[in-house]
PQR file of N, CA, C, O and H, with PARSE charges and radii, in Angstrom:
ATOM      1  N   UNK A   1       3.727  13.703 -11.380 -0.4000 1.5000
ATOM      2  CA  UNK A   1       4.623  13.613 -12.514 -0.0000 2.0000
ATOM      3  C   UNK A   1       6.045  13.609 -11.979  0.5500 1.7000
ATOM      4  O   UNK A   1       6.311  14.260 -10.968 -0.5500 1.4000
ATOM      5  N   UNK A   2       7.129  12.778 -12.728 -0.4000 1.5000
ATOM      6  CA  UNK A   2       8.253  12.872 -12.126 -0.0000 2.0000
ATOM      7  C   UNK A   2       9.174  13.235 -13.210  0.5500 1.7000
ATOM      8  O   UNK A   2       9.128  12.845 -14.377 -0.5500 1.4000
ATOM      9  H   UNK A   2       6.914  12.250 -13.549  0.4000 1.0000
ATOM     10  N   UNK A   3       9.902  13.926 -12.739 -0.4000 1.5000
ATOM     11  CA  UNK A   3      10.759  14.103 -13.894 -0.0000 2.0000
ATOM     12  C   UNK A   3      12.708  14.621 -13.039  0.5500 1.7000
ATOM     13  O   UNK A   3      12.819  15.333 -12.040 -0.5500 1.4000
ATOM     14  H   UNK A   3       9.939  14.242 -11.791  0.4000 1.0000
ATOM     15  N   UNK A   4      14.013  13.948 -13.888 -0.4000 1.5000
ATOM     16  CA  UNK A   4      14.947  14.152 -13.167 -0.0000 2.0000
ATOM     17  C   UNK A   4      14.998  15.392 -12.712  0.5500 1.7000
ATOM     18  O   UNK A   4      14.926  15.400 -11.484 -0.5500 1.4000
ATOM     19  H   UNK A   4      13.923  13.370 -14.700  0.4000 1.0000
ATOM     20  N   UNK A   5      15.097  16.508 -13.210 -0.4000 1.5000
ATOM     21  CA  UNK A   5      15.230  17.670 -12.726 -0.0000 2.0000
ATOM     22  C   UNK A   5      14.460  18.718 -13.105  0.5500 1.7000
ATOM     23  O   UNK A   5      13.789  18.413 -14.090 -0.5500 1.4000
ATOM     24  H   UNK A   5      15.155  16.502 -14.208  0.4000 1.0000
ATOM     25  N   UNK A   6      14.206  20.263 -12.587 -0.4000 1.5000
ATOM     26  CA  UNK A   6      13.561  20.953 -12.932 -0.0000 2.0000
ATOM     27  C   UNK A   6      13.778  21.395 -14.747  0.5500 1.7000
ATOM     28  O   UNK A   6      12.987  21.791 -15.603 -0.5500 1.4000
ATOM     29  H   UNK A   6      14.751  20.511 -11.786  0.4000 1.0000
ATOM     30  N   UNK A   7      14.695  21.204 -14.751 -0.4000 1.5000
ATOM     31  CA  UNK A   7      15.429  21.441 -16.496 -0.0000 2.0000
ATOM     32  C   UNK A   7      14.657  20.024 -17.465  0.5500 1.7000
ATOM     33  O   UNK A   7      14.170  19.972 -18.594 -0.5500 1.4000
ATOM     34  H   UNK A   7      15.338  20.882 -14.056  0.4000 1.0000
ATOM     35  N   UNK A   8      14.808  19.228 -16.615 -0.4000 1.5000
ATOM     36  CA  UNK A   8      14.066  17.982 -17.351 -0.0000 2.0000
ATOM     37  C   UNK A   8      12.720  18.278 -17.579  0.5500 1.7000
ATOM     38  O   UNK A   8      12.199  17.733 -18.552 -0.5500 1.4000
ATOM     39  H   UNK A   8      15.204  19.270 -15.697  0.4000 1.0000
ATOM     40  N   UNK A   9      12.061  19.010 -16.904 -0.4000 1.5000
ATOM     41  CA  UNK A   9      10.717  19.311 -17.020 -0.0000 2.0000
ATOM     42  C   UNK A   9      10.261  20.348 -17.923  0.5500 1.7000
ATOM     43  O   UNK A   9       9.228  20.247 -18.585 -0.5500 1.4000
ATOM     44  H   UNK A   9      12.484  19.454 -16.114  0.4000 1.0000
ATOM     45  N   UNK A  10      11.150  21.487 -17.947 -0.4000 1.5000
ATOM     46  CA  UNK A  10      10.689  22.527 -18.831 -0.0000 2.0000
ATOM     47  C   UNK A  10      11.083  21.842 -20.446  0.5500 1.7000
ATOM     48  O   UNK A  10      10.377  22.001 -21.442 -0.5500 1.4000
ATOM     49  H   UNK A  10      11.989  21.569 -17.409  0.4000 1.0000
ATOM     50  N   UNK A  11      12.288  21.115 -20.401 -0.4000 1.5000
ATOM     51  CA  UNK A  11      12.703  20.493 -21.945 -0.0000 2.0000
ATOM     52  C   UNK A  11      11.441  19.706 -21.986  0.5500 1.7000
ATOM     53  O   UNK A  11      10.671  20.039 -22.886 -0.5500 1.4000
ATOM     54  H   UNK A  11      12.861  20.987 -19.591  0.4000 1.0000
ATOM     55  N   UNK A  12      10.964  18.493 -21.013 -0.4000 1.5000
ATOM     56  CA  UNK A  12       9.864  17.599 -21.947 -0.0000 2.0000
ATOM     57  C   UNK A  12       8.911  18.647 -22.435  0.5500 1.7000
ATOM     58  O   UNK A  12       8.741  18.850 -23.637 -0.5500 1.4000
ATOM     59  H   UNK A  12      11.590  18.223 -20.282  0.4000 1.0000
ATOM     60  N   UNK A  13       8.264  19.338 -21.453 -0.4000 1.5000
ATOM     61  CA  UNK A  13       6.571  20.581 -21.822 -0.0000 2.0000
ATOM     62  C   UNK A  13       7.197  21.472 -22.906  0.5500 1.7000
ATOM     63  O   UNK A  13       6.320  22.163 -23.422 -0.5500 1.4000
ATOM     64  H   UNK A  13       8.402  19.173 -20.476  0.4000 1.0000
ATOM     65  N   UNK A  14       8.522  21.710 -23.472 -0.4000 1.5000
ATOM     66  CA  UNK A  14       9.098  22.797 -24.591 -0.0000 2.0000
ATOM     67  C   UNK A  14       8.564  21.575 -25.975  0.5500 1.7000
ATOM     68  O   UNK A  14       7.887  21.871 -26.959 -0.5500 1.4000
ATOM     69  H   UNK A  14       9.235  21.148 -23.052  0.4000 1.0000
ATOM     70  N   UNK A  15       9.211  20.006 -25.573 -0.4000 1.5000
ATOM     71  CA  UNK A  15       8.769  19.103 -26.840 -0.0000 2.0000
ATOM     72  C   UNK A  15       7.763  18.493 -27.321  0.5500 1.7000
ATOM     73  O   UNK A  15       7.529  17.995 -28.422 -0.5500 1.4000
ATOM     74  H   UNK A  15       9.762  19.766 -24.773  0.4000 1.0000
ATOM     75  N   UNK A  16       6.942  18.630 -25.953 -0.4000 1.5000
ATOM     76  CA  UNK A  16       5.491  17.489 -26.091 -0.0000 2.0000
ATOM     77  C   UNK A  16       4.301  18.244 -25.651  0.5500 1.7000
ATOM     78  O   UNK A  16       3.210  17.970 -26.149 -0.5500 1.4000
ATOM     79  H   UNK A  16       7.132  19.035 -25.058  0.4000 1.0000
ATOM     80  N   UNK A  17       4.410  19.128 -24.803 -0.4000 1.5000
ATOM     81  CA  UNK A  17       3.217  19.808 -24.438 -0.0000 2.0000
ATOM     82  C   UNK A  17       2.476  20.920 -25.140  0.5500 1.7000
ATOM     83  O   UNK A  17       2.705  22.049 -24.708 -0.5500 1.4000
ATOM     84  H   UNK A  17       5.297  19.351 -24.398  0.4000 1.0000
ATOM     85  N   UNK A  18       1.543  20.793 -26.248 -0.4000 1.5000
ATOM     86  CA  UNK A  18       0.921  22.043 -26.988 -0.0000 2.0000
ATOM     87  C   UNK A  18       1.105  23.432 -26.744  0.5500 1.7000
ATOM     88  O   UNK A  18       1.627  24.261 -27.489 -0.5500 1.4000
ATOM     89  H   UNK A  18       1.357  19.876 -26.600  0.4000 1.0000
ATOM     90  N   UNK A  19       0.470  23.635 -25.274 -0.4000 1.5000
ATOM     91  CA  UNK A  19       0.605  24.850 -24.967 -0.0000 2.0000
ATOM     92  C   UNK A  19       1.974  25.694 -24.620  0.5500 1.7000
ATOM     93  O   UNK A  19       2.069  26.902 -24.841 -0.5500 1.4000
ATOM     94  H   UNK A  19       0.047  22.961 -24.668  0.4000 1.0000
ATOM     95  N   UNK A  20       2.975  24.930 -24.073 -0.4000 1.5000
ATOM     96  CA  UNK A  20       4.188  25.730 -24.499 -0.0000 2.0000
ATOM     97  C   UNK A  20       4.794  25.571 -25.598  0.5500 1.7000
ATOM     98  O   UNK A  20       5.635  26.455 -25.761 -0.5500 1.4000
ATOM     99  H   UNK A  20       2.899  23.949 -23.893  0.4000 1.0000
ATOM    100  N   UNK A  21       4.737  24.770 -26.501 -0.4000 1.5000
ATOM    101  CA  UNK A  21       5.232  24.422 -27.606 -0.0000 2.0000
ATOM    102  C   UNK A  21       4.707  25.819 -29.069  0.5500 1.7000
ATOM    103  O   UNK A  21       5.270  26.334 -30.035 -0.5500 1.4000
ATOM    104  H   UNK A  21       4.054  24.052 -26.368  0.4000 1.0000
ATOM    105  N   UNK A  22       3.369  25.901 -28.419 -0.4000 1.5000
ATOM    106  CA  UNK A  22       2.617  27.165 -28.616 -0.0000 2.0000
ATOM    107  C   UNK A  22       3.428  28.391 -28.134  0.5500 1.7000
ATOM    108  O   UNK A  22       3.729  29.253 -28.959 -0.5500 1.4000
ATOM    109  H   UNK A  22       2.911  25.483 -27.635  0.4000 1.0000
ATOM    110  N   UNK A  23       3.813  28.516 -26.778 -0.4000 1.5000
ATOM    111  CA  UNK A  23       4.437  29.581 -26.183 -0.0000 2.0000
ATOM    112  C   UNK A  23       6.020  29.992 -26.580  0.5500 1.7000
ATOM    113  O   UNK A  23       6.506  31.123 -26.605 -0.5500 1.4000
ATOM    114  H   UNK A  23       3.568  27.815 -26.108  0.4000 1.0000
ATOM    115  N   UNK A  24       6.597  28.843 -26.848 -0.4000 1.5000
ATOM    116  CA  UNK A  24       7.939  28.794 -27.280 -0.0000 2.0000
ATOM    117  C   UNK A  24       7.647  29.759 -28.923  0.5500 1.7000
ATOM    118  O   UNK A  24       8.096  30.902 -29.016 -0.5500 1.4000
ATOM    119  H   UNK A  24       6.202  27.925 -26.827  0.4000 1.0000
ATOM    120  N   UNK A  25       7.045  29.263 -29.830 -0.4000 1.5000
ATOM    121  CA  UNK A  25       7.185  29.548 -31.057 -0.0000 2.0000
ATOM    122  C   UNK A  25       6.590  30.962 -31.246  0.5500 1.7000
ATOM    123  O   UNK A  25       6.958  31.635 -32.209 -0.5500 1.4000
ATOM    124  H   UNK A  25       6.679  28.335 -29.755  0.4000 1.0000
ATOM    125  N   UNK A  26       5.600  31.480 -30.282 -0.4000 1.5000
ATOM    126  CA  UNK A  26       5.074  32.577 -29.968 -0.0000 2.0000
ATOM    127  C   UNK A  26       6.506  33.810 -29.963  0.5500 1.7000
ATOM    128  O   UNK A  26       6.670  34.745 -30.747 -0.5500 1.4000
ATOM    129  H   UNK A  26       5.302  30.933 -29.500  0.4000 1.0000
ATOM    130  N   UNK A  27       7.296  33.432 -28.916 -0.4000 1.5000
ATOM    131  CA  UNK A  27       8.285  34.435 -28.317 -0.0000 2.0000
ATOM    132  C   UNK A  27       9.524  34.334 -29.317  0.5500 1.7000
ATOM    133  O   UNK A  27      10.179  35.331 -29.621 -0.5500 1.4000
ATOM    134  H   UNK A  27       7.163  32.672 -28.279  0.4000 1.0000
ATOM    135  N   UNK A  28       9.766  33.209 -29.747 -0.4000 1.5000
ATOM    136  CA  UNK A  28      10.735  32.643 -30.948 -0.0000 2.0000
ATOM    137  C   UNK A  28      12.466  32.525 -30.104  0.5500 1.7000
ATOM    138  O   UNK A  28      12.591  32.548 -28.879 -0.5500 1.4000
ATOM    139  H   UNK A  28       9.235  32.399 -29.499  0.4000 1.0000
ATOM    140  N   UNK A  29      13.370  32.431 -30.858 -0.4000 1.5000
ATOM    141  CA  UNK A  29      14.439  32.041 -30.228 -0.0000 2.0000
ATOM    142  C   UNK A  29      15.040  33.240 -29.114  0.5500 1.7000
ATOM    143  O   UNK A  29      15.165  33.163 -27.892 -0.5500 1.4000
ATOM    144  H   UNK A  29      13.268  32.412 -31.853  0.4000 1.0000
ATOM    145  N   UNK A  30      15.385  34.479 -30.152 -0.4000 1.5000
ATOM    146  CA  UNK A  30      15.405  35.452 -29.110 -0.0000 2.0000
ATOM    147  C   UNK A  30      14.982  35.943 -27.689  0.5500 1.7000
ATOM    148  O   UNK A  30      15.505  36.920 -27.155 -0.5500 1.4000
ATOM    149  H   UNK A  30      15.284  34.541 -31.145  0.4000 1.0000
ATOM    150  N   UNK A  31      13.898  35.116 -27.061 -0.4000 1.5000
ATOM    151  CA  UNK A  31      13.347  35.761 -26.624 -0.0000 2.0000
ATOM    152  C   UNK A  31      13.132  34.431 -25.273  0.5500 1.7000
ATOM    153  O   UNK A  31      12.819  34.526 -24.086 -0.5500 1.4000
ATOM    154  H   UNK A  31      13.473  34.322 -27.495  0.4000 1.0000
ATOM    155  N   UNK A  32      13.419  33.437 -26.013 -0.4000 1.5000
ATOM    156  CA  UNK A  32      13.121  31.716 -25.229 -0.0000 2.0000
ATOM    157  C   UNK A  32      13.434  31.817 -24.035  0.5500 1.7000
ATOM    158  O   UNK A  32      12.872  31.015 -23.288 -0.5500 1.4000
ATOM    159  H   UNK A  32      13.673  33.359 -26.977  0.4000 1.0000
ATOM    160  N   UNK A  33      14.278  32.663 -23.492 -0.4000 1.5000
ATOM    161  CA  UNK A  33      15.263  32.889 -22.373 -0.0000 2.0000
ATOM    162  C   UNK A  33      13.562  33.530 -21.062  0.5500 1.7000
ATOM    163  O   UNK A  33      13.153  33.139 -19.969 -0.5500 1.4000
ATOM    164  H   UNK A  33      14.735  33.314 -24.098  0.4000 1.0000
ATOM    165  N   UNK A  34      13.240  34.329 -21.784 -0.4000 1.5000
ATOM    166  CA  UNK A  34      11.722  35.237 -20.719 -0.0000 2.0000
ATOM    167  C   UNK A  34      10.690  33.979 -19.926  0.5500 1.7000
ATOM    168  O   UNK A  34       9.940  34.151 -18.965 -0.5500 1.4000
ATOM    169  H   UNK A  34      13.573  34.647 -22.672  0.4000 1.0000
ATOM    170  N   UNK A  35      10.968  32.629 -20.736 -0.4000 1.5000
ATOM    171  CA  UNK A  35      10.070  31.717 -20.408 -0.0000 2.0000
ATOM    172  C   UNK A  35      10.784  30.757 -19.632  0.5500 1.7000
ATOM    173  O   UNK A  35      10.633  29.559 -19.873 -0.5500 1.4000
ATOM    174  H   UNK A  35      11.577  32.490 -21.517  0.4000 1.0000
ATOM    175  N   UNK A  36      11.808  31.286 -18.418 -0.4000 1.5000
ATOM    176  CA  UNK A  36      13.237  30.248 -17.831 -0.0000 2.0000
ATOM    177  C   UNK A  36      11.824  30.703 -16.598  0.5500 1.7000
ATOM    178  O   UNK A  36      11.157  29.669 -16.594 -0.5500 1.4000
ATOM    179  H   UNK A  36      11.931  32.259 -18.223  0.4000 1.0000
ATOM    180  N   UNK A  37      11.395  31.320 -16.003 -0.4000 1.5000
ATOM    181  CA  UNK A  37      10.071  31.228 -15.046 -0.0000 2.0000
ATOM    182  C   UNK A  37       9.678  29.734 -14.880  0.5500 1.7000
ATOM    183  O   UNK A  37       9.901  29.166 -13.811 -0.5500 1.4000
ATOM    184  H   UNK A  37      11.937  32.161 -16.006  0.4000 1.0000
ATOM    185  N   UNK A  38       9.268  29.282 -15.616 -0.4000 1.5000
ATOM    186  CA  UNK A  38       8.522  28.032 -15.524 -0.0000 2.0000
ATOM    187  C   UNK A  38       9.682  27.192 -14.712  0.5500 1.7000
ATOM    188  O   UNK A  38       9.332  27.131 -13.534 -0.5500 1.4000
ATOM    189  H   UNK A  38       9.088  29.744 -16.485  0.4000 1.0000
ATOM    190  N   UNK A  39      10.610  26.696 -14.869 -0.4000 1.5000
ATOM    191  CA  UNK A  39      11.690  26.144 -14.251 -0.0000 2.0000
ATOM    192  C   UNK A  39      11.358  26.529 -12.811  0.5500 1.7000
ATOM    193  O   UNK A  39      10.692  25.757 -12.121 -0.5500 1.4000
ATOM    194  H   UNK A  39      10.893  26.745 -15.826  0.4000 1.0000
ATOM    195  N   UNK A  40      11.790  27.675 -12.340 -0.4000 1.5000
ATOM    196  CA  UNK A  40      12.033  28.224 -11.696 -0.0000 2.0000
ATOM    197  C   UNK A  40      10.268  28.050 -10.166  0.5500 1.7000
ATOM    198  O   UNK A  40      10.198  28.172  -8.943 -0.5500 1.4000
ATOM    199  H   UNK A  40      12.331  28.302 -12.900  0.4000 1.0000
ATOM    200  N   UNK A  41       9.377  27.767 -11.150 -0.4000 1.5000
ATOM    201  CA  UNK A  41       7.962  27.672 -11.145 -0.0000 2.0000
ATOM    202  C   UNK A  41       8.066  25.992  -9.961  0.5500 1.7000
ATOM    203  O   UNK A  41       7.716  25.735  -8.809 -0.5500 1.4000
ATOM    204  H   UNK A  41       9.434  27.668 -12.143  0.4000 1.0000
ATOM    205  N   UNK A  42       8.951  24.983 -11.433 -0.4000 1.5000
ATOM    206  CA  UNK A  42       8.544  23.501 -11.330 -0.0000 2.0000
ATOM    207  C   UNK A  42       9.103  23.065  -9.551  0.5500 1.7000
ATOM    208  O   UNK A  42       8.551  22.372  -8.697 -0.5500 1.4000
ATOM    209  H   UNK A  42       9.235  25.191 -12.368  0.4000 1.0000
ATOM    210  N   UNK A  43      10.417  23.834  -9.537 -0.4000 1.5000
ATOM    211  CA  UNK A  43      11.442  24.240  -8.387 -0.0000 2.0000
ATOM    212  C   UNK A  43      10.019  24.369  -7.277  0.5500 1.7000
ATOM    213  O   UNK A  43       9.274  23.425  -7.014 -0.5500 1.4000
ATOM    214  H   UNK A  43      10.865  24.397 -10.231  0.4000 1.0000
ATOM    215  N   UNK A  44       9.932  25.270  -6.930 -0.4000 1.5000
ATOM    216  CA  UNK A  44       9.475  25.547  -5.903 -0.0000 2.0000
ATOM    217  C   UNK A  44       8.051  24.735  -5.389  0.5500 1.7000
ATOM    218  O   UNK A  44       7.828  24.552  -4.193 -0.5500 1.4000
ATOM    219  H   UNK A  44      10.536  26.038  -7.144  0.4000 1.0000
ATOM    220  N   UNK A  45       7.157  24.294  -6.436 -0.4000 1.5000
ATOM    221  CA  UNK A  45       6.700  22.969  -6.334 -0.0000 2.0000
ATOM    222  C   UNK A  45       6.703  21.665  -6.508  0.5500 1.7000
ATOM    223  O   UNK A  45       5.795  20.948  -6.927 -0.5500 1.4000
ATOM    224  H   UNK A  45       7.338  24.443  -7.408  0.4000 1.0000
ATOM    225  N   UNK A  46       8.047  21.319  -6.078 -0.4000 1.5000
ATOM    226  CA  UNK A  46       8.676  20.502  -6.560 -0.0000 2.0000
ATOM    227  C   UNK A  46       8.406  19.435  -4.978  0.5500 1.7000
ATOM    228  O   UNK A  46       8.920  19.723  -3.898 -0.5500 1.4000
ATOM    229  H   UNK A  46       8.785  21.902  -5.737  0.4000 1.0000
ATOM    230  N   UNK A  47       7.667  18.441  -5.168 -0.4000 1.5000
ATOM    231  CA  UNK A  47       7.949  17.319  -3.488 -0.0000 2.0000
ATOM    232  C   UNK A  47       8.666  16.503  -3.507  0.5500 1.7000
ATOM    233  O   UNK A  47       9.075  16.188  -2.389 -0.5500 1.4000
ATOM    234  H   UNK A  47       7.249  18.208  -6.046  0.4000 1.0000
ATOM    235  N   UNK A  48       9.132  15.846  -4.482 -0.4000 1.5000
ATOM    236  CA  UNK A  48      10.253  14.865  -4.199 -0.0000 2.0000
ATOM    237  C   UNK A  48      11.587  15.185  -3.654  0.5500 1.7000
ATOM    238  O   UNK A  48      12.265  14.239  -3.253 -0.5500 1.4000
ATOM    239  H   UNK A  48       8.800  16.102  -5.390  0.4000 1.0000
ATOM    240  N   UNK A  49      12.006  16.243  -3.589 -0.4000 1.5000
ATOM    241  CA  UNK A  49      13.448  16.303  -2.339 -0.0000 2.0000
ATOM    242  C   UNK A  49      14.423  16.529  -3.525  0.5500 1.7000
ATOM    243  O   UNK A  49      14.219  16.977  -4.654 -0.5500 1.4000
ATOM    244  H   UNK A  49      11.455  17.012  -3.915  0.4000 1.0000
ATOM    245  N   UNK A  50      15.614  16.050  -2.878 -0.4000 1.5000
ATOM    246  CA  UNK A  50      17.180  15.940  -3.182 -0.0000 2.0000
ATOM    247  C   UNK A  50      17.172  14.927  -4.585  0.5500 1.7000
ATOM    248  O   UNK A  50      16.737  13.806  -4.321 -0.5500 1.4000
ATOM    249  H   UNK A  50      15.779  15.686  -1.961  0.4000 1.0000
ATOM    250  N   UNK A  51      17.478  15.075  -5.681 -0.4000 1.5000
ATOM    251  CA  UNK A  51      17.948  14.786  -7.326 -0.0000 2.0000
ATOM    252  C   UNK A  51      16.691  14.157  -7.845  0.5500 1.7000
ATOM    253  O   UNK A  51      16.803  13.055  -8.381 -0.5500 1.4000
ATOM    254  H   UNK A  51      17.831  15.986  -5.895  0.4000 1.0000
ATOM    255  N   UNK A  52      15.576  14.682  -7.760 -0.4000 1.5000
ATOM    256  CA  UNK A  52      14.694  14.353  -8.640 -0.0000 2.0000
ATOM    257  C   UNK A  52      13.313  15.567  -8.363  0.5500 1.7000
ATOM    258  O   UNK A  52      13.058  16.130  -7.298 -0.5500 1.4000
ATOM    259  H   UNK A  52      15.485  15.577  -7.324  0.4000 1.0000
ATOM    260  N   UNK A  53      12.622  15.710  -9.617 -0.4000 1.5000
ATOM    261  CA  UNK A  53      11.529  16.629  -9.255 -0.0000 2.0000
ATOM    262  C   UNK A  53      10.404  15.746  -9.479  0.5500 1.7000
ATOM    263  O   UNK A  53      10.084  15.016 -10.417 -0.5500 1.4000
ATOM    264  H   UNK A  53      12.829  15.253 -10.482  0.4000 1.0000
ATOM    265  N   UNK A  54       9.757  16.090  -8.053 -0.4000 1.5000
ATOM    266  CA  UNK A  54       8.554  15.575  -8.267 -0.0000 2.0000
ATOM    267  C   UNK A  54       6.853  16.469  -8.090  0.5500 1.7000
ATOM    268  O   UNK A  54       6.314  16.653  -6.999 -0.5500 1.4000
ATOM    269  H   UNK A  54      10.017  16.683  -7.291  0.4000 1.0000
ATOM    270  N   UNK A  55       6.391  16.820  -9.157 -0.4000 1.5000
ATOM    271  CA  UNK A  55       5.100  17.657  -9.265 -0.0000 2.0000
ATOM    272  C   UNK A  55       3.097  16.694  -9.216  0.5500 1.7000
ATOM    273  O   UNK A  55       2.436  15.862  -9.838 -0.5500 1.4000
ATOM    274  H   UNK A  55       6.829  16.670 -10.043  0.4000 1.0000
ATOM    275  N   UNK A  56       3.024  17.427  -8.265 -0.4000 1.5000
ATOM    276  CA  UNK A  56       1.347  16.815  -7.629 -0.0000 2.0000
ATOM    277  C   UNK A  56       0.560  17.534  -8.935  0.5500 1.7000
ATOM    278  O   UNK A  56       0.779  18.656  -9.391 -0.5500 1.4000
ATOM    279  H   UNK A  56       3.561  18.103  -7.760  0.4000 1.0000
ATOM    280  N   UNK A  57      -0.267  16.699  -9.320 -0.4000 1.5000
ATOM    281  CA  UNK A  57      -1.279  16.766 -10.526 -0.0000 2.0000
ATOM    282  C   UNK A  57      -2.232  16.514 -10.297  0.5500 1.7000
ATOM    283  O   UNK A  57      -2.506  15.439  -9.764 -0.5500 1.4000
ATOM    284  H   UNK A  57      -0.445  15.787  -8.949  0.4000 1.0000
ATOM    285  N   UNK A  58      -3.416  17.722 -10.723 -0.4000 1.5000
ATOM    286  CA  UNK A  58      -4.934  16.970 -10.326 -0.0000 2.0000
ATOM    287  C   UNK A  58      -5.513  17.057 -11.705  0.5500 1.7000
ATOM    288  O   UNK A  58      -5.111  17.898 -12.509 -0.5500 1.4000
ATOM    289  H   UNK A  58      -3.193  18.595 -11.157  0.4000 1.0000
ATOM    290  N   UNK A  59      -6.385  16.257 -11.962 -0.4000 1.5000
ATOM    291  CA  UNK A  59      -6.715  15.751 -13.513 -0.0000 2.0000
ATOM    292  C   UNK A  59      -8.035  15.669 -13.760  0.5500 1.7000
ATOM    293  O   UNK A  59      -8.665  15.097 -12.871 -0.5500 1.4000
ATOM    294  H   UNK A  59      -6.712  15.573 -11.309  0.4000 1.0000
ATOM    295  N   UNK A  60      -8.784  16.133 -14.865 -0.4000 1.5000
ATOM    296  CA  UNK A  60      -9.975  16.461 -14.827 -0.0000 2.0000
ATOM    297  C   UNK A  60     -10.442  15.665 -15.737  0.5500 1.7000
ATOM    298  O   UNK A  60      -9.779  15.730 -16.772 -0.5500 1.4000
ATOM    299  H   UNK A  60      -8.272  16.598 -15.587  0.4000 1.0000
ATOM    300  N   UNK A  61     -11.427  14.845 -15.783 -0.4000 1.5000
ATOM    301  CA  UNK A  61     -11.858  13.814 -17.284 -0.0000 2.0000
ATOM    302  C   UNK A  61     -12.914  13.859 -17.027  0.5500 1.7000
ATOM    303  O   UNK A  61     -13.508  13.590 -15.983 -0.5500 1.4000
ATOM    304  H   UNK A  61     -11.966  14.792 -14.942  0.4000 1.0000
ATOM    305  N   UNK A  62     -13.519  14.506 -18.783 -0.4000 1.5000
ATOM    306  CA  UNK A  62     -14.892  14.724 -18.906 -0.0000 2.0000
ATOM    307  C   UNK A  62     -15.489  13.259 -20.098  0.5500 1.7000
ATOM    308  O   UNK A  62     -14.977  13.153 -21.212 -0.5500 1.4000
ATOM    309  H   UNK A  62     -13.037  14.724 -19.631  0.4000 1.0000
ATOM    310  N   UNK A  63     -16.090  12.718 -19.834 -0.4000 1.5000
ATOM    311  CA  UNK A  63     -17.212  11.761 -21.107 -0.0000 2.0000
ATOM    312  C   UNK A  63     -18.206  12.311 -21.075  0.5500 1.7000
ATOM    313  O   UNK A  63     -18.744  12.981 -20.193 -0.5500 1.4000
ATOM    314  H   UNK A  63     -16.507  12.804 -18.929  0.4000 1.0000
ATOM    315  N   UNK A  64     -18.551  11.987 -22.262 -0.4000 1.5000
ATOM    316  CA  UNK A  64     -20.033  12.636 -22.646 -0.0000 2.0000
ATOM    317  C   UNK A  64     -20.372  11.752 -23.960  0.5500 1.7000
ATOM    318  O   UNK A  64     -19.718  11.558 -24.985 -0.5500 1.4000
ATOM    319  H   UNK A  64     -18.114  11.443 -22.979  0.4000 1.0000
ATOM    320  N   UNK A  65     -22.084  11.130 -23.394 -0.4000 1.5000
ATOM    321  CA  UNK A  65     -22.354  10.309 -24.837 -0.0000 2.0000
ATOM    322  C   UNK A  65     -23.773  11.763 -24.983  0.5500 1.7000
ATOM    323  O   UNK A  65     -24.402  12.711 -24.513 -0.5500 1.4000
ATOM    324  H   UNK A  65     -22.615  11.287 -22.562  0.4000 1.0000
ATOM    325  N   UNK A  66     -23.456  10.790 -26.095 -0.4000 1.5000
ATOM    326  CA  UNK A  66     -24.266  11.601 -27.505 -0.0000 2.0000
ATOM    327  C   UNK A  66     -25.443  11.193 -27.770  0.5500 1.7000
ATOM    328  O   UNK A  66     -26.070  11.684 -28.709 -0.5500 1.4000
ATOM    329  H   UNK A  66     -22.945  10.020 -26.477  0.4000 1.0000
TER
END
């Protein structure tokens, strides 16, 4: 996944991703600040280098017929 910066990453997963979108509304505004970790998270696994973040993804896909 690429995304410009570590800040770019926690804003898209705060707008599009369920489970923090879940987590955000959980803790509410007060509190939004306890969940700056994840940033901090994307940072340190971050491989693309100097002005861009880049995060390794492994992806699991299940089918199943009926």
């Amino acid at each position: 996944m690429h995304f410009q910066s570590a800040r770019h990453y926690v804003e898209f997963m705060a707008a599009h991703y369920g489970p923090m979108l879940k987590a955000l509304e959980a803790v509410g505004d007060a509190r939004r600040e306890e969940l700056a970790d994840v940033e901090g998270i994307a940072e340190r696994y971050d491989r693309g280098g100097a002005g861009a973040l880049e995060l390794e993804c492994d992806w699991l896909s299940i089918v199943a017929d009926r």
